[in-house]
C-alpha positions as CSV (number, residue, x, y, z in Angstrom):
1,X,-11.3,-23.7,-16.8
2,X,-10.8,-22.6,-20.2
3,X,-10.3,-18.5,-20.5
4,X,-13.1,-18.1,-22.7
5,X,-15.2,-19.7,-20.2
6,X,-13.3,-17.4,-17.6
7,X,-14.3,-13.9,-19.2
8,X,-17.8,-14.9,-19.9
9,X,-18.5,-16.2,-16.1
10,X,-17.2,-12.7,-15.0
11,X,-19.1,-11.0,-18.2
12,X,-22.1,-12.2,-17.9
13,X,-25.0,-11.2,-15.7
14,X,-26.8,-14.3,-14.7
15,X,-23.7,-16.3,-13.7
16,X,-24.0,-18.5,-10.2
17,X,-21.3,-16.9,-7.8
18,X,-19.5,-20.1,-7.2
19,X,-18.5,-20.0,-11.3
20,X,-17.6,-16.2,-11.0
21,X,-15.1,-17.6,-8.0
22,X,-13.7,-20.1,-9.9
23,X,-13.3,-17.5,-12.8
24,X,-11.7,-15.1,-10.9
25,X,-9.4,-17.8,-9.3
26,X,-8.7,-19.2,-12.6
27,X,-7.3,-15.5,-13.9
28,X,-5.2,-14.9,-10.8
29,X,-3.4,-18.0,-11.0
30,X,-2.8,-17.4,-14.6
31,X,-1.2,-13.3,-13.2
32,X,1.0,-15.2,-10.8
33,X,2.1,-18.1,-12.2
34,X,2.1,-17.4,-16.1
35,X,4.3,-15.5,-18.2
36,X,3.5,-12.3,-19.4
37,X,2.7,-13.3,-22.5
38,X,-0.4,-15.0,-20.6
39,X,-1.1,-11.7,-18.9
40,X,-1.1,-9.7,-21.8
41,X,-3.4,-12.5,-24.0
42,X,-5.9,-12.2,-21.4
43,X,-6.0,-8.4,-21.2
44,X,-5.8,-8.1,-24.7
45,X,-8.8,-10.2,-24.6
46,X,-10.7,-7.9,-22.0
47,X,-10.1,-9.6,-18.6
48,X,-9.7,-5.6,-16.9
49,X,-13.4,-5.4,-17.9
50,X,-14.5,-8.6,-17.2
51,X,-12.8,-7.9,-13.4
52,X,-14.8,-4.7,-13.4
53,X,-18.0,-6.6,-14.5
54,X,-17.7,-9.2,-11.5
55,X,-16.9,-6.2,-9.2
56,X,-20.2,-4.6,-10.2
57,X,-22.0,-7.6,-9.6
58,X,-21.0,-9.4,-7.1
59,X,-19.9,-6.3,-4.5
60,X,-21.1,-8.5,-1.0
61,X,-19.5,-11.6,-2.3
62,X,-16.3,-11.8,0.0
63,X,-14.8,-14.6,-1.5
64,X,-15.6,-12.9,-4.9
65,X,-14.1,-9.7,-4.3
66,X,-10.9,-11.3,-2.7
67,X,-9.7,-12.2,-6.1
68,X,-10.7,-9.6,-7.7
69,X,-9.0,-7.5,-5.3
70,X,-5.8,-10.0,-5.5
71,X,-6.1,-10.0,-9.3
72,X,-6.0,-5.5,-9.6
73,X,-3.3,-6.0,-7.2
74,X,-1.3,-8.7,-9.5
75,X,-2.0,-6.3,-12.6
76,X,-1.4,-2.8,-10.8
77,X,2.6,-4.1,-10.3
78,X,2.9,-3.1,-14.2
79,X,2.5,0.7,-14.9
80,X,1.2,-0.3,-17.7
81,X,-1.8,-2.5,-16.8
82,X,-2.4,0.1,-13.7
83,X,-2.6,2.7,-16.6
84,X,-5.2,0.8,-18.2
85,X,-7.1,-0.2,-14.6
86,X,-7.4,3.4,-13.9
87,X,-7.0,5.8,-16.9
88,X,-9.7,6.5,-19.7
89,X,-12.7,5.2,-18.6
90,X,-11.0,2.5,-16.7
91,X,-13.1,1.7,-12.8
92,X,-11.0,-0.2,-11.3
93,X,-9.9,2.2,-8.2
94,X,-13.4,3.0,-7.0
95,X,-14.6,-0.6,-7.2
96,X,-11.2,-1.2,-5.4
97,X,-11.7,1.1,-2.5
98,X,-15.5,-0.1,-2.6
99,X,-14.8,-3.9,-2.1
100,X,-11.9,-2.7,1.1
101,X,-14.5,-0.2,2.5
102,X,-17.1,-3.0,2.4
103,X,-15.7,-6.2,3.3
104,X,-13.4,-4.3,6.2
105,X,-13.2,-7.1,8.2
106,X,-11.6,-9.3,5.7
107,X,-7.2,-8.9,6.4
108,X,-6.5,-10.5,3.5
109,X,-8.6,-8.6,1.2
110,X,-7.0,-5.3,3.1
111,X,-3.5,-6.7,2.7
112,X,-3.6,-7.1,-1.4
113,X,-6.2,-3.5,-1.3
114,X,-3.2,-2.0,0.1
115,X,-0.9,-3.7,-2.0
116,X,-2.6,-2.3,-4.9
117,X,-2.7,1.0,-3.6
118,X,0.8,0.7,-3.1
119,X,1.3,-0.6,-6.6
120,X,-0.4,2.4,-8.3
121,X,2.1,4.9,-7.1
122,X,4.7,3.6,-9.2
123,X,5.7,4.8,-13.0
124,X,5.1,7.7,-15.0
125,X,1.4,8.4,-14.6
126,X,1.7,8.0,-10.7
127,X,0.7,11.6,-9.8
128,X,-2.6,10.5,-11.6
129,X,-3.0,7.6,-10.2
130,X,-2.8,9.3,-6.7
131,X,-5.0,12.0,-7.6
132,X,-7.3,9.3,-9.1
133,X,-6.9,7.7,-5.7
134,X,-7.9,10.3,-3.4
135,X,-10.7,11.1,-5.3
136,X,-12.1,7.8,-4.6
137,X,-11.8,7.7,-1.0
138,X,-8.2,5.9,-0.7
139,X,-7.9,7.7,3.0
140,X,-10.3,6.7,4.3
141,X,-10.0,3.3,3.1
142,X,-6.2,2.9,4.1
143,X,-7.1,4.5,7.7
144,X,-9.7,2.0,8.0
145,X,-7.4,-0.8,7.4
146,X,-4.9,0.2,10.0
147,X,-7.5,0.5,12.3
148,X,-8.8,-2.6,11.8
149,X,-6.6,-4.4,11.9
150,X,-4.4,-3.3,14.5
151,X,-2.6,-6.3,15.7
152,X,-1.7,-7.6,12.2
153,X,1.8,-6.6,11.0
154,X,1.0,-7.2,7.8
155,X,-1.6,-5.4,7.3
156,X,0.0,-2.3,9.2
157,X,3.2,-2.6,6.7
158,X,1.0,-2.8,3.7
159,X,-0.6,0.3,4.8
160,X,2.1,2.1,6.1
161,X,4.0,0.8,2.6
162,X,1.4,2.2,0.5
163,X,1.1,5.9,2.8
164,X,4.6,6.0,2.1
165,X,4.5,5.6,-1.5
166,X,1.3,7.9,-2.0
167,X,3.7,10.4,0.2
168,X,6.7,10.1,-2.1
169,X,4.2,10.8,-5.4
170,X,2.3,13.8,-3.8
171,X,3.5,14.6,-0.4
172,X,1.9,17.9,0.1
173,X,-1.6,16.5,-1.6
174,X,-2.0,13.5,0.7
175,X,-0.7,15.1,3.9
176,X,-3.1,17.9,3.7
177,X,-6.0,15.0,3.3
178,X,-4.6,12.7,5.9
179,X,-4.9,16.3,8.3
180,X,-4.2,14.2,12.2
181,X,-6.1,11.3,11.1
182,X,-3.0,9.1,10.6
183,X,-1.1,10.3,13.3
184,X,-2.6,8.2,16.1
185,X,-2.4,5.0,14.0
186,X,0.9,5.3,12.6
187,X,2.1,5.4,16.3
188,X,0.4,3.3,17.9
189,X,1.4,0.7,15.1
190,X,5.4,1.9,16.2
191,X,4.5,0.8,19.3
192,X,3.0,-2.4,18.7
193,X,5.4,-3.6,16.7
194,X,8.5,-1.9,18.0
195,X,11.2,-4.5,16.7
196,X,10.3,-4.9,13.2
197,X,13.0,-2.6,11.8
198,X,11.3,-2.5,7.7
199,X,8.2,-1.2,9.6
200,X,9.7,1.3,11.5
201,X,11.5,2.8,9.2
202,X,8.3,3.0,6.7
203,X,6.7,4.8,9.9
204,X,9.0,7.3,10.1
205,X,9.4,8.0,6.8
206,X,5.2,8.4,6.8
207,X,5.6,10.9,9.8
208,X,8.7,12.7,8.9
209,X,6.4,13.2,5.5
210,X,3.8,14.7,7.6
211,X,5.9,16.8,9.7
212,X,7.0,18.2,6.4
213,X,3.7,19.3,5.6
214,X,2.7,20.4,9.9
215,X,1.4,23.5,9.3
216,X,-2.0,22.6,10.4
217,X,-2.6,23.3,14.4
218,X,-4.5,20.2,14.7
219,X,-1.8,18.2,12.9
220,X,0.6,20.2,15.2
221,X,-1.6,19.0,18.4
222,X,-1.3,15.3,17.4
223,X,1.8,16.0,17.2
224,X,2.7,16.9,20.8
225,X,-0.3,14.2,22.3
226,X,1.2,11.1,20.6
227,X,4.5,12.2,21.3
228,X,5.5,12.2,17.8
229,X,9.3,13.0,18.4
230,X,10.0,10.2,21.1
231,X,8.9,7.6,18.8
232,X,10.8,8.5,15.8
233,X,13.8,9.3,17.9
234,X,13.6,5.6,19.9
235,X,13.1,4.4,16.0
236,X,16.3,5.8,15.0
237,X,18.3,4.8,17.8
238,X,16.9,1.7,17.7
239,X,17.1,0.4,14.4
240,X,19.9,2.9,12.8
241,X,22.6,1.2,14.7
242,X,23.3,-0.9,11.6
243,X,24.8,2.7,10.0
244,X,27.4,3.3,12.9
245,X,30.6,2.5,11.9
246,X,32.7,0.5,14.5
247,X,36.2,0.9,14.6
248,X,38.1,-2.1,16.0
249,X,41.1,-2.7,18.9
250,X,44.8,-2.2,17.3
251,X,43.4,0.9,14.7
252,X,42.7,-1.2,11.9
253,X,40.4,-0.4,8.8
254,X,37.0,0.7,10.1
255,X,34.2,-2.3,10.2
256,X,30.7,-1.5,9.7
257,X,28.4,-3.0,12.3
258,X,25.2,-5.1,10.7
259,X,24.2,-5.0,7.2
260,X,24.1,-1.8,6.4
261,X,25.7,0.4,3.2
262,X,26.2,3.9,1.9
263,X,22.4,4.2,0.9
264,X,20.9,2.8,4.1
265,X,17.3,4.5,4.5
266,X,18.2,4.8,8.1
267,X,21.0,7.2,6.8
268,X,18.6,9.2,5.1
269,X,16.0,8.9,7.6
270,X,18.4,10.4,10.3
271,X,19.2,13.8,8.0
272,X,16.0,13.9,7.3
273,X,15.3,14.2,10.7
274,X,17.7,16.9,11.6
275,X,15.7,19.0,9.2
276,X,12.4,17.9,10.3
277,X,12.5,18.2,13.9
């Protein structure tokens, strides 16, 4: 398909569903595969709008909204193109929350949503971004997904990748939203997936976040009920083994034990935690 033919199958209002597919299919293989001298000619030539255009029409199309979905997620990893998707007039974060809110049963639409999300909360305009975010119903859309999907660890690290990157933009802003809603699903994704080290440590980060921000008493109570502390501390003991340093038989030079280094996160993670808890 030809990317004129592409932007006026999105454009265009009377286009059969399986051509917008094959359009939007046609323009995410080009994002992953082509330079970005193809990304930029096709933005340049309006392929943000056309997106948005599909989005509008084709909202109950799964299939549809996939790529689009996969597409904003592909063009969000530039601050610049996530700068055009959701400053000005750009419409791409509401249609985005839209299409996860709406096809919630669909992981693999929830998995590039959240990668998306994720994407948004890097580069100068960030803090935007998130308040753009929240203002479109990001929370509930993220909470959704983890609950959801509870047995899928990739959807749970998406989410708990993009909560921790919303965190690190505007801790005290999406904390006091989250409230105790995440709470219960941060932990019992810790518990369901209790050897996966990366997604540990991108739970306790989340939590330590919140526990920055506990000054709510039904934050507090959440807290204490889902035994908040236990599970960061089994975390850390756990998984922050790799920053002990070993030292061998005979006195010889100390040996670090796994593959850690001086800027481990579990490092940070642990003073964090002395000031946390």
């Amino acid at each position: 398909m030809e990317t004129q033919l592409a932007l006026s199958a999105l454009r265009s209002g009377n286009s059969n569903v399986e051509n917008v597919r094959k359009a939007i299919g046609f323009l995410l293989e080009t994002f992953e595969r082509g330079t970005g001298l193809h990304t930029a000619g096709l933005v340049g030539q309006g392929a943000i709008e056309a997106i948005e255009a599909a989005m509008r029409k084709y909202p109950n199309d799964a299939p549809a909204m996939l790529g689009c979905v996969a597409a904003l997620a592909t063009l969000a990893a530039s601050p610049v193109y996530g700068q055009k998707l959701i400053g000005g007039a750009g419409m791409a974060m509401p249609l985005l929350i839209n299409a996860m809110l709406r096809h919630y049963n669909a992981r693999e639409l929830q998995e590039h949503g959240l990668r998306a999300i994720g994407n948004f909360c890097v580069g100068d305009a960030a803090e935007a971004h998130v308040v753009a975010m929240l203002g479109s119903g990001v929370v509930r859309a993220l909470l959704d997904a983890m609950a959801a999907f509870g047995t899928s660890a990739k959807v749970q690290r998406a989410a708990l990748a993009a909560l921790v990157a919303m965190q690190g933009v505007a801790g005290a802003t999406v904390n006091s939203r989250l409230g105790e809603q995440a709470v219960p699903l941060v932990c019992a994704a810790m518990k369901k997936f209790a050897s996966n080290a990366d997604l540990q440590r991108l739970a306790c980060e989340s939590l330590l976040s919140q526990l920055d921000c506990a000054r709510d008493s039904e934050l507090k109570r959440a807290v204490i009920a889902h035994d908040v502390v236990a599970l960061l501390m089994k975390a850390l003991r756990t998984h922050m083994a790799a920053v002990e340093v070993v030292v061998p038989v005979g006195g010889r030079a100390p040996a670090t034990r796994g593959r850690s280094s001086p800027g481990d996160p579990w490092a940070v993670l642990r003073d964090r935690r002395r000031v946390c808890l």
